[in-house]
PASENU-614920 format. One record per residue (C-alpha): residue in three letters; x, y, z; residue number from 0. Coordinates in steps of 0.5 Angstrom, whole numbers. Each point is the difference from the previous one (the first is absolute). Example, Ala and Ser with C-alpha at 12.3 -4.5 7.8 and 13.67 -1.06 7.14 Angstrom:
REM PASENU-614920
(ALA,(25,-9,16),0)
(SER,(2,7,-2),1)
//
This chain:
REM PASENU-614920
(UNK,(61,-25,32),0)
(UNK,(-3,4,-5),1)
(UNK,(-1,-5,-5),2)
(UNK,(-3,-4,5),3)
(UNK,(-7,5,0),4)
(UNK,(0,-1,-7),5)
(UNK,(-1,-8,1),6)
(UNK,(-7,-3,-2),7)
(UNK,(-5,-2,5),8)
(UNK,(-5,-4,-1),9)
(UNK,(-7,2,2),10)
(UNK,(-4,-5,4),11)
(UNK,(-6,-1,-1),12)
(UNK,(-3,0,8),13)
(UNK,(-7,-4,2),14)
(UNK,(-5,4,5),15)
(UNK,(-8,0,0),16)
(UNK,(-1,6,-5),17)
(UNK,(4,-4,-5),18)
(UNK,(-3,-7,1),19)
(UNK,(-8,3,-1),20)
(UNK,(2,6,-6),21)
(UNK,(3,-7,-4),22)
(UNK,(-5,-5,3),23)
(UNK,(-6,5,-2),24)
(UNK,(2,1,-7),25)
(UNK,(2,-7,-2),26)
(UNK,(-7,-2,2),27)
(UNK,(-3,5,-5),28)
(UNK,(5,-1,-5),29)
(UNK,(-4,-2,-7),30)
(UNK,(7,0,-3),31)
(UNK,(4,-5,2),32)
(UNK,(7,1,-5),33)
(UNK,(0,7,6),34)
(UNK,(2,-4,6),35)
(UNK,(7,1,-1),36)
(UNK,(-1,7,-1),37)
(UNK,(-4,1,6),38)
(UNK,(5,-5,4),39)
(UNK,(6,6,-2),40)
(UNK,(-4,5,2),41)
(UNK,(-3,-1,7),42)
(UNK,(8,-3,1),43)
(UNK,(2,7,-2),44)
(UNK,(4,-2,-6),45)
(UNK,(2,4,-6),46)
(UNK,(-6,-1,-6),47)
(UNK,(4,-2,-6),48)
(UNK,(-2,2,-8),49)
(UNK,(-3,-7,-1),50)
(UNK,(-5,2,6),51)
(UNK,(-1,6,-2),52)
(UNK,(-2,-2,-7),53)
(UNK,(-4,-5,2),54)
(UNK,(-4,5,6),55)
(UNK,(-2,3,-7),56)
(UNK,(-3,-6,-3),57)
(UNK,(-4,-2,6),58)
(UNK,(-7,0,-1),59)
(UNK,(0,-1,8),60)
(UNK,(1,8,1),61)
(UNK,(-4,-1,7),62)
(UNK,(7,-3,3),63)
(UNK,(4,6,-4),64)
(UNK,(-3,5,4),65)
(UNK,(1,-4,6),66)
(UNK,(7,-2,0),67)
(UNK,(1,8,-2),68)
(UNK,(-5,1,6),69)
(UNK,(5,-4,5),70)
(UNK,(6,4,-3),71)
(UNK,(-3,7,1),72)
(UNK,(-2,-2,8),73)
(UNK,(7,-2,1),74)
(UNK,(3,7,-2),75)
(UNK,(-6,4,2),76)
(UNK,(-5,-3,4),77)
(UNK,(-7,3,0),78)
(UNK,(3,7,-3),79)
(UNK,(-3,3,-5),80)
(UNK,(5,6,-1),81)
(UNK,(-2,7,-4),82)
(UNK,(2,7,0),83)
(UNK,(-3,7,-1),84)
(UNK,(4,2,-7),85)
(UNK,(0,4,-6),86)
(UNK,(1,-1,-8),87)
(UNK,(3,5,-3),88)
(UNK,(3,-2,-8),89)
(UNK,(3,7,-1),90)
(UNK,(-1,-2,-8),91)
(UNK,(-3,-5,-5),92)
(UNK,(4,3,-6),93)
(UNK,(5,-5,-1),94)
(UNK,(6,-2,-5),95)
(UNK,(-3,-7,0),96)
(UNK,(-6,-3,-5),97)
(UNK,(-1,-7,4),98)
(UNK,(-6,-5,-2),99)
(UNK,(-2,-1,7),100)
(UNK,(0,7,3),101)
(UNK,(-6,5,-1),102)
(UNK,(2,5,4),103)
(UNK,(6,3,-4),104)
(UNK,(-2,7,-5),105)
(UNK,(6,3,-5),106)
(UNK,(0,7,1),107)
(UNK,(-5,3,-5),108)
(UNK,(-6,-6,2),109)
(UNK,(-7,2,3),110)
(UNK,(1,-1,7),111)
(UNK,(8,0,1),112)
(UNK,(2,4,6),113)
(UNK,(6,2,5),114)
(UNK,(-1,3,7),115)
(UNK,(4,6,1),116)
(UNK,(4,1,7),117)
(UNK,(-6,4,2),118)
(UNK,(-6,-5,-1),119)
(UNK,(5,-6,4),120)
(UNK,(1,5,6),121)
(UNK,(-8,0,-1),122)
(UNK,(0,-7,1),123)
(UNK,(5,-1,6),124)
(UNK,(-5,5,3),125)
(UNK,(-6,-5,-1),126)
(UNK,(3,-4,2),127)
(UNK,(4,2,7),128)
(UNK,(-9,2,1),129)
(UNK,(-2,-8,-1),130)
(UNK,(5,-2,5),131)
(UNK,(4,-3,-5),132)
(UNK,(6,-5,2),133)
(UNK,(3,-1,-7),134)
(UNK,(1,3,-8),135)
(UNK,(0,-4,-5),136)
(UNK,(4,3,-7),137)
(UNK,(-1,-3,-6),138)
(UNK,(0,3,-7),139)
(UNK,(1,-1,-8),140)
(UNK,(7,1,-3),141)
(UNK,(0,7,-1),142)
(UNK,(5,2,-6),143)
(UNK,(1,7,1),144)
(UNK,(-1,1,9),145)
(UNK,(7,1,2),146)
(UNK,(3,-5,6),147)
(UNK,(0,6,4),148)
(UNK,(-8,1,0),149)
(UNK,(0,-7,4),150)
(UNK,(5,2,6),151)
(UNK,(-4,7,0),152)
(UNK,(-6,-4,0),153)
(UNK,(3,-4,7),154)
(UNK,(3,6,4),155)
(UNK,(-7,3,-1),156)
(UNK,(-3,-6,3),157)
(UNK,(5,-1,5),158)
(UNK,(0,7,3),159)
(UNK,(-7,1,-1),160)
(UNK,(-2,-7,3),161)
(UNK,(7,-2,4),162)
(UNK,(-4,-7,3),163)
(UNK,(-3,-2,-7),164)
(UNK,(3,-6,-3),165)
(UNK,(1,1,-7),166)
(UNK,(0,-6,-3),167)
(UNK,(1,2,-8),168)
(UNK,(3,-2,-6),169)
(UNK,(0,-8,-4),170)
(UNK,(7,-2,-2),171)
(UNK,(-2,1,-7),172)
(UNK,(0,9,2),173)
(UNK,(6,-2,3),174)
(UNK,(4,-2,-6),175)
(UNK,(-4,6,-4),176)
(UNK,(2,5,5),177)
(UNK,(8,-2,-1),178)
(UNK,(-2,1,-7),179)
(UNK,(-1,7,1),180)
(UNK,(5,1,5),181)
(UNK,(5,-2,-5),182)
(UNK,(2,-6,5),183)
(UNK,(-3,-5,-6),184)
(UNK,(7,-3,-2),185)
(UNK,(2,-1,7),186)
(UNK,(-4,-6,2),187)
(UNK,(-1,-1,7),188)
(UNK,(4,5,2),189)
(UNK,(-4,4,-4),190)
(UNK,(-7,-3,4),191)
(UNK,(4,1,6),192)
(UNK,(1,7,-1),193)
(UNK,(-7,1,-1),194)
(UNK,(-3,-4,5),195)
(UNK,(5,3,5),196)
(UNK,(-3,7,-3),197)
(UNK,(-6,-1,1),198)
(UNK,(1,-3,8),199)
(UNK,(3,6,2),200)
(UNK,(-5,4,-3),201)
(UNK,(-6,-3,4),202)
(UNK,(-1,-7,-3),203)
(UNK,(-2,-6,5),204)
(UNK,(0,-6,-4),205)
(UNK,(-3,-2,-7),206)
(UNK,(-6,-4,-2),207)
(UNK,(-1,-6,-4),208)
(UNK,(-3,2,-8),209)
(UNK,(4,-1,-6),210)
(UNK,(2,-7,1),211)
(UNK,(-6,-4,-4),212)
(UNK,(3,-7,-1),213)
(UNK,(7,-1,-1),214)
(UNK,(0,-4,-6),215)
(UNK,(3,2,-7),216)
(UNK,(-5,-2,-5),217)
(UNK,(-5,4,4),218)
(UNK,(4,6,1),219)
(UNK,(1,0,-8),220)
(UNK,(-8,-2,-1),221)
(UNK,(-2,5,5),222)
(UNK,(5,6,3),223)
(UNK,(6,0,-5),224)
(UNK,(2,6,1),225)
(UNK,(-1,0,8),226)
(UNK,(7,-2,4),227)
(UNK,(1,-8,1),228)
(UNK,(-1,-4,5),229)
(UNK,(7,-1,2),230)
(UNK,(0,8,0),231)
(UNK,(-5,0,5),232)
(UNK,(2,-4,4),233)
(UNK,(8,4,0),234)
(UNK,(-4,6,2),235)
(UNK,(-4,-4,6),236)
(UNK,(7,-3,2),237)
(UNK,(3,7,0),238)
(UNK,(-5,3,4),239)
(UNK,(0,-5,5),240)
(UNK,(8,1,1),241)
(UNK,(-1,8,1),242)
(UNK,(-5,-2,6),243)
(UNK,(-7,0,-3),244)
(UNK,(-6,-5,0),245)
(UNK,(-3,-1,-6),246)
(UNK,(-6,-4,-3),247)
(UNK,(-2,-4,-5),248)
(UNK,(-6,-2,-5),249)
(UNK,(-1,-4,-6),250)
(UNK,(-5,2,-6),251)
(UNK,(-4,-7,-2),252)
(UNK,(-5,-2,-3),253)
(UNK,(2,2,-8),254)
(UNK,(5,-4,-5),255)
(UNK,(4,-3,6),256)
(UNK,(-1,-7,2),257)
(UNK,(0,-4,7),258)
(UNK,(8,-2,-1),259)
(UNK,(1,8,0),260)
(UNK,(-3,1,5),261)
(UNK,(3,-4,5),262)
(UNK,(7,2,-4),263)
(UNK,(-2,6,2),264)
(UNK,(-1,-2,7),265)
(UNK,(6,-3,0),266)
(UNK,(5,5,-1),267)
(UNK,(-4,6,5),268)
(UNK,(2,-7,5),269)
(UNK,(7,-1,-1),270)
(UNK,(1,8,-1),271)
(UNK,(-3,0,7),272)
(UNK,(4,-6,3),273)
(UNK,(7,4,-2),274)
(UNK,(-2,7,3),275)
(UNK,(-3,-4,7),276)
(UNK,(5,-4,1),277)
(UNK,(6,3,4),278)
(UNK,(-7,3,4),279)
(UNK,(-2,-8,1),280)
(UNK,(7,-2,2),281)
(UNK,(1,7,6),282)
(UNK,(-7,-2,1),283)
(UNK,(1,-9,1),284)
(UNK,(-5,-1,-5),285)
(UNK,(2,-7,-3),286)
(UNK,(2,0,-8),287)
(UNK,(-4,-5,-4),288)
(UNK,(3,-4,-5),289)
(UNK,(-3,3,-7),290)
(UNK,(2,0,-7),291)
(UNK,(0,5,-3),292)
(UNK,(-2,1,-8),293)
(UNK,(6,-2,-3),294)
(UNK,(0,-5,4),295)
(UNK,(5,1,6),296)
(UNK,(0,0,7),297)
(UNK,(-1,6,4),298)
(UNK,(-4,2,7),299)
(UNK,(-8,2,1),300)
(UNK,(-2,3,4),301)
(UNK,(-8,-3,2),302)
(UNK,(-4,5,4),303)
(UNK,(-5,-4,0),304)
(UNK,(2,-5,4),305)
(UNK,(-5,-3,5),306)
(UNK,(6,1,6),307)
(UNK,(-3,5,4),308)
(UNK,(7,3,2),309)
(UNK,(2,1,-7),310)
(UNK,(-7,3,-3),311)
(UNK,(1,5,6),312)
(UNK,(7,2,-3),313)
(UNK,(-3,4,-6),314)
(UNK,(5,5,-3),315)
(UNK,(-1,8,2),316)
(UNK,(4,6,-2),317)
(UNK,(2,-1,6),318)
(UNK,(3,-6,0),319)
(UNK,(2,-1,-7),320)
(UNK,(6,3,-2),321)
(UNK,(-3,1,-7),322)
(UNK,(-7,1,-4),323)
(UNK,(-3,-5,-2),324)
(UNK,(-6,-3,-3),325)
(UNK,(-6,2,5),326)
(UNK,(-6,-2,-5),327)
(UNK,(-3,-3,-6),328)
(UNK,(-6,2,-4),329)
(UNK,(-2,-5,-5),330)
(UNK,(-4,6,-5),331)
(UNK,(-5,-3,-5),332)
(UNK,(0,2,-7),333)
(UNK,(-6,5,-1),334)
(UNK,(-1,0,-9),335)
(UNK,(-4,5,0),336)
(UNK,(3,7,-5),337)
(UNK,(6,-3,-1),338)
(UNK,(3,-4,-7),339)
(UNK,(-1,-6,3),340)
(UNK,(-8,0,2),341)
(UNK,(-2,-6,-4),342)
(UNK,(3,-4,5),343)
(UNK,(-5,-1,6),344)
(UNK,(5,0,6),345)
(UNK,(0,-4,6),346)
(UNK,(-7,-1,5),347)
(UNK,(-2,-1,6),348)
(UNK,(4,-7,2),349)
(UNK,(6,1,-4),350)
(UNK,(0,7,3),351)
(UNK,(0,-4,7),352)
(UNK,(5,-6,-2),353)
(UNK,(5,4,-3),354)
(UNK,(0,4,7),355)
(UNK,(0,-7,4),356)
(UNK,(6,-3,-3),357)
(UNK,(3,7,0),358)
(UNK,(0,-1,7),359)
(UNK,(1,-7,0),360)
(UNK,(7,0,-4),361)
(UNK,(2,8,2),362)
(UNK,(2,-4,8),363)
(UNK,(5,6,1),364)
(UNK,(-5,5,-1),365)
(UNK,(-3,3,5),366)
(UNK,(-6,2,-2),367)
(UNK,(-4,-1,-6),368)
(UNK,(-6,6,-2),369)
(UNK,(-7,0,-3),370)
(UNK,(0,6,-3),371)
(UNK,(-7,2,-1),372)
(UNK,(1,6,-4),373)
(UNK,(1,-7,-6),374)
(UNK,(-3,-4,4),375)
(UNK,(-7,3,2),376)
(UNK,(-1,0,8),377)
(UNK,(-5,-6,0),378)
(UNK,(5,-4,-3),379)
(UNK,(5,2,4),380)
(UNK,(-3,-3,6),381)
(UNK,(0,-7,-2),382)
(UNK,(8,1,-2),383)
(UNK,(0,2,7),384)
(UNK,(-2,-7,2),385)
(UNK,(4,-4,-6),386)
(UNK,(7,3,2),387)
(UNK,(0,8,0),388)
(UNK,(2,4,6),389)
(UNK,(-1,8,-3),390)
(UNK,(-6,4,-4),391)
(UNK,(5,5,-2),392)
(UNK,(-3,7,3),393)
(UNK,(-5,5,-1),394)
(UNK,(2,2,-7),395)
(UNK,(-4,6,-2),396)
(UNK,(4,2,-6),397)
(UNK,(2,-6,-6),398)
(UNK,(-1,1,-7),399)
(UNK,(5,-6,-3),400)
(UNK,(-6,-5,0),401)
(UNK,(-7,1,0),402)
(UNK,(-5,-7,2),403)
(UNK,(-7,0,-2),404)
(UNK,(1,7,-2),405)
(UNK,(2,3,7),406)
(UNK,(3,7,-2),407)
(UNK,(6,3,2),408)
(UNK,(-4,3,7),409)
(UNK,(2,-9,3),410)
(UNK,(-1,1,8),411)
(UNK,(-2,-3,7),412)
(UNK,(0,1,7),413)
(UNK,(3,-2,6),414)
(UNK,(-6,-2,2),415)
(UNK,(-2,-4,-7),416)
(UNK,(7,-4,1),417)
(UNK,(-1,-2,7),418)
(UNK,(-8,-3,-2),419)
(UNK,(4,-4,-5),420)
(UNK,(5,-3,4),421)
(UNK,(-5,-1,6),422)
(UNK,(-5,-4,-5),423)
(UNK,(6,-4,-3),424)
(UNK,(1,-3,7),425)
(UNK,(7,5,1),426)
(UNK,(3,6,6),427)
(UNK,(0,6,-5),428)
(UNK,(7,3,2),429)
(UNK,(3,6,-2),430)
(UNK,(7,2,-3),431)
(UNK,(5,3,-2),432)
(UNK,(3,-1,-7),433)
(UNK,(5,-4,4),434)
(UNK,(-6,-5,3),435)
(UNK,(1,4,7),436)
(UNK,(-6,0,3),437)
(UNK,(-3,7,1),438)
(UNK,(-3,4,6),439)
(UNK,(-5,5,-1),440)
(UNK,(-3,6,3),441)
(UNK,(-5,3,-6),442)
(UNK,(5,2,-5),443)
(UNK,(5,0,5),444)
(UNK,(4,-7,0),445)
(UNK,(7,-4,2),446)
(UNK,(3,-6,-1),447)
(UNK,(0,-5,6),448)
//
């Protein structure tokens, strides 16, 4: 009987009006014809291959691009725009590291180099529970000298200043610095697990999705060498969600890497996310479609975006889902400016949005996909909520890893100012919680309904 569960079924491509009119109205606008298969799959709600993916990139009819993204992230969301009140903190830009892309980091003698002491956090906290603040989020460099006990201090400090703010800290590239300095780097995965398993009890809710960049060899060696590899990453992802927290992740383009590792990169965050959903899709009655997976066998996928309204309505909760999973992804365009790599010219305004809409298109067991607008810019942000976005990130205030046409480290908007985006954009601004719980509010006081 239990091998029976694990039996593939077939998705079934169902035929209603909103579907019909969605394929109708893009084929009708349609000014590359080699696209129609590609439009036929998604409006079908089958899995985008790396060919189809490939080719979105080539197109120079980026107008279907973004519509396709658009009826993808109306399937999974609707007209929410989500956004939540929350506060950076990157505790220290000293780092170990020297990689070509980053600006941020400073070794300890440097002209800028800083670290927060427990007492300047336990300020922010403060500043933050002021604002009404629902969320941290805690990143920070490679500091070669902080003990692991500083982290866990630093969470129960959080925790017991804040009990209701969920900490969302530390990129899996922390994680394997701090079973380093641990003693636990010899352990291999049980060595992250301890760390993980550490850093949960001390406070922690769930892990952001920095670090990644592109999960290819030649780029890992061309631009972030001595950082973790891809493979790792993922490991440390996989391990978080086995211990029961969520994750998110992100992709730095716009550099030295091409399209193909790009939807690589796609591809392997898809097929992590179809294992870490697929005991939720068989307890849930959500249909496994045939996929291959990258080396070429067969195995389940889990299509959230498909048009069935019964099975979009089955989003994966904490609630429901007997692991963590992958909630979002964050396409992160390359920012030049003060790093070694500042000859190139980084990404514009429509590779920024068409690496974000075949992100949604490709990503179709994703929930959700974000327009971070610290990266962004806010205006730009708008448009990404019509071409396949569904979050702006939140308030901000503080953020010092990259700076876009010379922002300083002070990065903020209001409530009010994101919830004017969404409107204009043509969205319901919703607020959230960091696990896309809608908030209620009173003033600073606040629930999750």
């Amino acid at each position: 009987m239990a091998r029976d569960r694990y039996n593939h079924r077939p998705m079934t491509t169902l035929a209603h009006s909103s579907i019909d009119s969605d394929g109708e109205r893009i084929h009708s606008a349609l000014t590359d014809t080699s696209l129609r298969p590609v439009i036929d799959r998604v409006i079908a709600g089958d899995r985008l291959t790396v060919d189809d993916g490939l080719q979105l990139f080539q197109t120079p009819d980026i107008w279907t691009v973004g519509s396709l993204a658009h009826i993808v992230r109306r399937r999974l969301n609707g007209d929410v725009a989500w956004y939540n009140i929350n506060r950076h903190l990157n505790y220290s830009n000293i780092c170990a590291l020297s990689c070509s892309f980053c600006s941020f980091q400073r070794k300890k003698d440097d002209e800028g180099a800083y670290e927060y002491s427990l007492d300047e956090i336990h300020e922010q906290v403060l500043e933050a529970l002021n604002a009404g603040a629902t969320e941290m989020h805690i990143v920070g460099g490679l500091h070669p000298w902080l003990p692991f006990q500083y982290y866990l201090d630093m969470l129960s400090l959080i925790r017991d200043t804040a009990p209701g703010l969920h900490i969302k800290a530390f990129t899996a590239v922390e994680i394997v610095h701090f079973a380093r300095v641990a003693g636990k780097g010899r352990e291999g995965d049980e060595g992250i697990r301890w760390v993980i398993q550490s850093l949960r009890d001390a406070g922690l809710g769930s892990l952001p999705g920095g670090g990644a960049e592109v999960f290819d060899d030649r780029v890992h060696a061309e631009t972030h060498r001595t950082k973790i590899s891809g493979d790792r990453w993922l490991d440390v992802h996989r391990i978080a969600h086995e211990e029961g927290l969520n994750t998110n992740a992100t992709i730095l383009y716009g550099h030295v890497e091409t399209h193909a590792d790009r939807i690589r990169h796609l591809q392997l965050l898809r097929q992590e996310q179809d294992r870490t959903l697929k005991e939720w899709a068989l307890d849930n009655d959500v249909p496994l479609a045939d996929s291959i997976d990258h080396e070429g066998r067969p195995h389940g996928a889990v299509v959230l975006s498909h048009p069935d309204v019964a099975i979009r309505r089955l989003q994966p909760t904490p609630e429901t889902c007997s692991t963590g999973y992958y909630q979002t992804l964050i396409p992160l365009p390359f920012i030049p400016d003060d790093s070694r790599l500042e000859h190139l010219p980084g990404p514009m305004g429509l590779e920024n949005l068409r690496t974000l809409s075949i992100s949604r298109l490709m990503l179709d067991n994703f929930p959700h996909v974000k327009a971070f607008w610290i990266m962004q810019t806010l205006e730009m942000a708008q448009l990404m909520l019509q071409n396949g976005a569904d979050d702006m990130d939140g308030t901000v205030v503080w953020y010092d890893i990259t700076k876009v046409d010379g922002a300083g480290t002070h990065q903020e908007v209001t409530v009010r100012d994101l919830q004017r985006a969404a409107r204009e954009a043509g969205f319901q601004p919703v607020e959230r919680d960091t696990l896309y719980r809608p908030v209620r509010r009173d003033g600073r006081e606040w629930h999750v309904d």
